[in-house]
N, C-alpha and C positions, 0 to 999 in steps of 0.2 A: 238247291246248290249246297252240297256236302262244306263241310269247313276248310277243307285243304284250296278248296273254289274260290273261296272267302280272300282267303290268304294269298292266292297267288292273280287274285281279279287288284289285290288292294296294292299289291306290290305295282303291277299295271299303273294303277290309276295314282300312285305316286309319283312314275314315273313320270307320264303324262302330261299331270298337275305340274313338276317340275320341268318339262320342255317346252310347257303352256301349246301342248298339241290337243286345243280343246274337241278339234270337232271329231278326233280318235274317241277321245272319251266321252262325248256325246254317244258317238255310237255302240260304243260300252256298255254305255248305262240303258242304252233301249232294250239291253238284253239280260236286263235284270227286273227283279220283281221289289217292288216297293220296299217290301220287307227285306231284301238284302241290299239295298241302300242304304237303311236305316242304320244295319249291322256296320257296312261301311263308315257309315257316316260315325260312329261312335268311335272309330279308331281313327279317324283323319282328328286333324286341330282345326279351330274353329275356322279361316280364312279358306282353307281348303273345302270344307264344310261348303263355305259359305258360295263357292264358283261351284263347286257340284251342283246342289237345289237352284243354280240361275242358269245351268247349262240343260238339266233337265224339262219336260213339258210342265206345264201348270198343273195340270190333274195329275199327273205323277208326282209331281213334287209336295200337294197338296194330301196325298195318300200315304209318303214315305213318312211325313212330318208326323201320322197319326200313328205311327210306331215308335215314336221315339217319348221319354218321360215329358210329365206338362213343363217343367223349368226348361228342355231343351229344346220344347217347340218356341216357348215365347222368348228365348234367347236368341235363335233363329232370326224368327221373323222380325225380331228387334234391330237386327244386325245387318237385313238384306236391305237394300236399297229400297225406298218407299214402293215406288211405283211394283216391283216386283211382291215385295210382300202382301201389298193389297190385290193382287190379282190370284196369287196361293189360295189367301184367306177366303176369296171371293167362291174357290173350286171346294173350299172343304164344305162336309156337310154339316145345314144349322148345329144338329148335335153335339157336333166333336169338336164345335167352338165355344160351346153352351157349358160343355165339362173343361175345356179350358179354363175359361173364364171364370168358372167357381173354382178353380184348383191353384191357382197364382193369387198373388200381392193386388188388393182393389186396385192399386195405382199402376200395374201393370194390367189387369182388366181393362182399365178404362182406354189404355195405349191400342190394344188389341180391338176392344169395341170401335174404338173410331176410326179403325182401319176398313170394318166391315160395311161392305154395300147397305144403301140405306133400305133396299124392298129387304132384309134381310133380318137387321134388328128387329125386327116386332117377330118375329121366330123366336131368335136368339132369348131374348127377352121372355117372353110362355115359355119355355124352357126352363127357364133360371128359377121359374115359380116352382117347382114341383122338387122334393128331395131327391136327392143323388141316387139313392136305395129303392127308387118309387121306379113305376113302372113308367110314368111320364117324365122320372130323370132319366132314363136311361134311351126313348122313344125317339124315333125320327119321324121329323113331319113332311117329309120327301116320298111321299108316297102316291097313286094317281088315284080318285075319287070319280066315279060319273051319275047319273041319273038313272033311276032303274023306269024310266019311260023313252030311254034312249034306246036308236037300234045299235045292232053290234058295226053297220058302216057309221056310224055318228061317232062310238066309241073310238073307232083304231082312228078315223080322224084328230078326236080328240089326243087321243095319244100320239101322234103325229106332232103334234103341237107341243107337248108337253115333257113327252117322252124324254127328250135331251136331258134336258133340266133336271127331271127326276132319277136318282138314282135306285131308288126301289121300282121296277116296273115291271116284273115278273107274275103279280096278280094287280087286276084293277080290283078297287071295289066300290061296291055300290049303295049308295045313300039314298033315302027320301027328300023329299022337297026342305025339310027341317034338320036335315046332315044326318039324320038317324043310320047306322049300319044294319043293310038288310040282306045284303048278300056279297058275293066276292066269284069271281072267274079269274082262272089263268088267264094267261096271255095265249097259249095254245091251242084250249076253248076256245080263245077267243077268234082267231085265225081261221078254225076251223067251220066255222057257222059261217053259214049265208045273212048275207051283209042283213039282207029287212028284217031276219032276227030278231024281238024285242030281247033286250039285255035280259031284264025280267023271266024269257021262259030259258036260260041257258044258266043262270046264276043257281050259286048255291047260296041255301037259306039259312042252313043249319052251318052257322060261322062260331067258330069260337074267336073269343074276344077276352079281355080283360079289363077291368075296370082300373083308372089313369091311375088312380090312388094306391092300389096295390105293390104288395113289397115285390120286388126283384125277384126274390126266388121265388113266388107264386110263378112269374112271369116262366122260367128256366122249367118249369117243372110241368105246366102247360106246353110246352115244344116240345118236351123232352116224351110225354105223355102220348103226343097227338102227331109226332113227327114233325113240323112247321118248320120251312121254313122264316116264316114272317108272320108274326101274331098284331095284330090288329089291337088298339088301345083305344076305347071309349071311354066318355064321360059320365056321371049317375043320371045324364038324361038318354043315353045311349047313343050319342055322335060319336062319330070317328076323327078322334083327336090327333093320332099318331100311328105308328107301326114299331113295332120289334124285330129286327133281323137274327139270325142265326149267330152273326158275327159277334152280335155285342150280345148276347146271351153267353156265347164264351169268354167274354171278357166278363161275366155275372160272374160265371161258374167258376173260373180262376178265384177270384174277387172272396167271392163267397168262402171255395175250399181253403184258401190262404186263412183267410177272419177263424174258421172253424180249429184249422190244425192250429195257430196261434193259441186258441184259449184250450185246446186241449193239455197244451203245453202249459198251461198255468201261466199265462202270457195274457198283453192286452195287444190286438191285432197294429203293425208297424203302420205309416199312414205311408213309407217311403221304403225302395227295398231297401233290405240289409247296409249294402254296403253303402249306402245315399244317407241313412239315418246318424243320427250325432251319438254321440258315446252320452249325452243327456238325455237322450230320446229315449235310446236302448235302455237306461236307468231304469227311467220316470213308467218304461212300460210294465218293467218286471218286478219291480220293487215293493208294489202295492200287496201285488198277492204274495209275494215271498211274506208278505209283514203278516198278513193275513192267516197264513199257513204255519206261520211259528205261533202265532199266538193260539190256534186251535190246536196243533202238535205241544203245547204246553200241557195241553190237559193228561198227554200219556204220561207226563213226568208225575206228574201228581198221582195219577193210578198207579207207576210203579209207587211212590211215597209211601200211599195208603196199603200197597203189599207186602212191606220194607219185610215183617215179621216172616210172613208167610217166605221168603225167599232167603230169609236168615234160617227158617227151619230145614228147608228144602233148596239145597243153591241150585240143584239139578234142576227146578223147574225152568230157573234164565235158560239155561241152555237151548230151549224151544222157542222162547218168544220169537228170534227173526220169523222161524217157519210160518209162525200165524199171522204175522202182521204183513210180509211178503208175499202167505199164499192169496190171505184175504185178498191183499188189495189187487194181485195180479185176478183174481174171482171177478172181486169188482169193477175193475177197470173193462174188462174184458164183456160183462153183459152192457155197461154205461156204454160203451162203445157203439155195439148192436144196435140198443135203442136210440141212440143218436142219430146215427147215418139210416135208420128204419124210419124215425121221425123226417129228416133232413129230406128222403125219396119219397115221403106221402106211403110209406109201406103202412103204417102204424098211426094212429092221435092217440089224442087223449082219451078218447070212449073206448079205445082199447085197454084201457090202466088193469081191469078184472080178470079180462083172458091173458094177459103183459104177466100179470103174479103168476095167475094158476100156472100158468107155462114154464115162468121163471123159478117158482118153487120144485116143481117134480123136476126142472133138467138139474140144479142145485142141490136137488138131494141124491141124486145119481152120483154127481160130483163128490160133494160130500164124505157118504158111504165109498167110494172107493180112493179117495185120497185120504178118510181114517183108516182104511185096512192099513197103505202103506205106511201114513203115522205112526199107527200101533207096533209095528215090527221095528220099525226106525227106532221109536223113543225106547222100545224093551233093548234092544243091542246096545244102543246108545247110555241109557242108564242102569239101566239090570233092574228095571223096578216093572213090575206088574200096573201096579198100583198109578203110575206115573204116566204110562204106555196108554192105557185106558181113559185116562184124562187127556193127553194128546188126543186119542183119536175120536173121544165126545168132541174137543174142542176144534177139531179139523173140522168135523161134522157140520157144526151148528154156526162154525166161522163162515163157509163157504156161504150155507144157506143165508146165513143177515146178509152175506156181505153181496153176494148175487141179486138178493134182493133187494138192495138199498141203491146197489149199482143201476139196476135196471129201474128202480120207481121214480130214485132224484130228477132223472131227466125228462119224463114224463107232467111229475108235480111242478117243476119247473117251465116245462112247456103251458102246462095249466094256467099260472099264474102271469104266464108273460113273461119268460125268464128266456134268454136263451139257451137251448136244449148243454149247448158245447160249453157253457158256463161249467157245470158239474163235471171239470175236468178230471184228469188222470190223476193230478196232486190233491184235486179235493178229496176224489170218493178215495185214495188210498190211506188223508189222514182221519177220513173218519173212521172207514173200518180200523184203523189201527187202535182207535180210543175203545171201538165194540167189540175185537178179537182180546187185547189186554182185559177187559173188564170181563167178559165169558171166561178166558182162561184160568183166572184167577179166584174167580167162583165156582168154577167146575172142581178144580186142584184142591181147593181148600173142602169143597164137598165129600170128594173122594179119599184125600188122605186123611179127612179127618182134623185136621189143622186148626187151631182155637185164636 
């Protein structure tokens, strides 16, 4: 539904709301998709809100909720009528109550916990153990499981039973007597075999899986790798502890590119959007690095200090400094880039660091060599010195090459160490090369001209 749809469904549903012609707007709302509820629901006020999600089905209303930010769900549900809020909570899945409840106030946790069905808590609960960034925080345990000595009429029985309940049911999979994961079938496999079937000769063996403990983006880059829609989460003894859906893989992948393009910015990633976070927040996030970055930018004042003489002889040389520390850092930013998002897709690791240089050397001196030609011509017009022109375009040269290569190894040696890759942001590598471009320039120039 386009936005103009948005606009004139909500106009409707004002209307309506205001003639109290609810069972119009029931009907309304069956011809909307969750996700444009939600959009609704953020431009109604709360009361309005609040007869929408009790005019709606339970499962629908339990799915709109999971669009909406964590304070606006547990505001909600805080506000509906008991009897109805426990029956929402009861439709949503363990998971998406599991990141609730770690994303609000303990004292409003505890309001929401006690709202939940009791076979349910001991879900909710294994959940809450596992980090938010792990593969087991992100996992649902709503998945169907059966015996690989069952036949395939045993299985869609089972499934028959269970199927409701579960909302992942698209592949079963299949366990040993000890939960081990040995194989997996579609549901379409599954259909299509004769019922006496042993599950065992129609499964596939060769499952990929991940281990619970693994970060998030392993998990995104395994689907992304293998096409999945649902990736299968074992423990280090190899049971099948949870599942991964498509859906919350894109909710990784957002998650993830948001945290990256933050710290590329010289930024610490927001925990709330933009316009939700406090004018403290926004502070406390950027302030750090700014502090950080003036105080390593200090070092260039110092380099000009220690050239005072050398630029009282020759004022023509200031005239170039932007070019080197501008070109540098646009050099460097530009391969750190590369090797980030190379890292970030599994193109590239770390045992590539030998072929990373040698690649990143030869394309660096290509550069290089043809950004001193145009230097050389630049600085001779620009000054009338030969002598000047030549040191420009050593110093284009040999800027490019450090700063190509400092761009491209930081994130590399940083991956090494445990660092994350998007740490060695755009403000970083641009204020180092600018201490490495000043300090080359100023040794080349005094080389050349002779300068004492």
């Amino acid at each position: 539904m386009g936005e103009r749809n948005i606009v004139s469904f909500k106009e409707s549903a004002e209307e309506m709301l205001a003639s109290q012609d609810y069972e119009a707007l029931r009907e309304l709302l069956e011809e909307l998709h969750p996700y444009e509820v939600a959009t609704l629901l953020e431009e109604l006020e709360e009361p309005e809100q609040l007869i929408i999600l009790e005019l709606m089905s339970t499962d629908m209303a339990a799915e709109t909720l999971e669009h909406l930010e964590y304070e606006d769900q547990y505001r909600l549900l805080d506000h509906l009528e008991d009897t109805v809020a426990r029956k929402i909570i009861a439709a949503m899945p363990s998971d998406v109550i599991a990141d609730l409840v770690m994303a609000i106030h303990p004292h409003q946790a505890q309001k929401i916990l006690g709202m939940v069905p009791e076979e349910y808590l001991q879900k909710i609960e294994y959940l809450m153990t596992y980090p938010e960034d792990s593969a087991g925080g992100i996992m649902s345990l709503e998945y169907i499981a059966v015996r690989e000595r069952w036949t395939v009429e045993r299985v869609i029985e089972h499934f028959r039973k269970v199927g409701r309940k579960e909302s992942i049911a698209s592949y079963i999979y299949v366990v040993d007597n000890i939960g081990q994961l040995v194989g997996v079938v579609s549901l379409k496999e599954l259909l299509l075999s004769h019922p006496k079937t042993p599950i065992s000769e129609i499964m596939h063996t060769n499952v990929v899986a991940i281990p619970v403990d693994a970060d998030q983006e392993e998990a995104a880059k395994l689907m992304s790798q293998y096409d999945l829609l649902v990736l299968p989460v074992v423990d280090s003894r190899g049971r099948l502890v949870g599942v991964i859906t498509a859906d919350d893989i894109m909710d990784v992948i957002e998650e993830e590119s948001t945290e990256d393009i933050h710290k590329l910015g010289g930024s610490k990633p927001l925990d709330l959007p933009y316009m939700h976070s406090s004018l403290i927040t926004l502070f406390s996030k950027r302030i750090n690095w700014l502090i950080f970055l003036f105080a390593v930018q200090a070092v260039t004042s110092n380099i000009l200090k220690h050239f005072q003489s050398v630029l009282s002889s020759v004022v023509a040389l200031s005239f170039f400094i932007p070019l080197f520390t501008d070109t540098g850092g646009n050099s460097g930013t530009q391969a750190s880039s590369l090797i980030i998002r190379s890292l970030a897709l599994g193109e590239v690791t770390t045992k590539d660091a030998t072929r990373i240089l040698i690649k990143e050397l030869q394309v660096s001196a290509m550069l290089g060599a043809t950004m001193g030609i145009v230097g050389y011509f630049f600085a001779w017009a620009v000054a009338g010195s030969v002598e000047i022109a030549i040191a420009v375009a050593i110093t284009l040269f040999v800027v490019l090459v450090v700063s190509s290569t400092i761009g491209a190894m930081l994130p590399i040696i940083g991956s090494k160490l445990g660092i994350d890759p998007a740490v060695f942001s755009a403000p970083l590598i641009t204020t180092v090369v600018d201490i490495v471009a000043l300090t080359l320039y100023f040794n080349i120039a005094t080389l050349i001209l002779g300068i004492k």
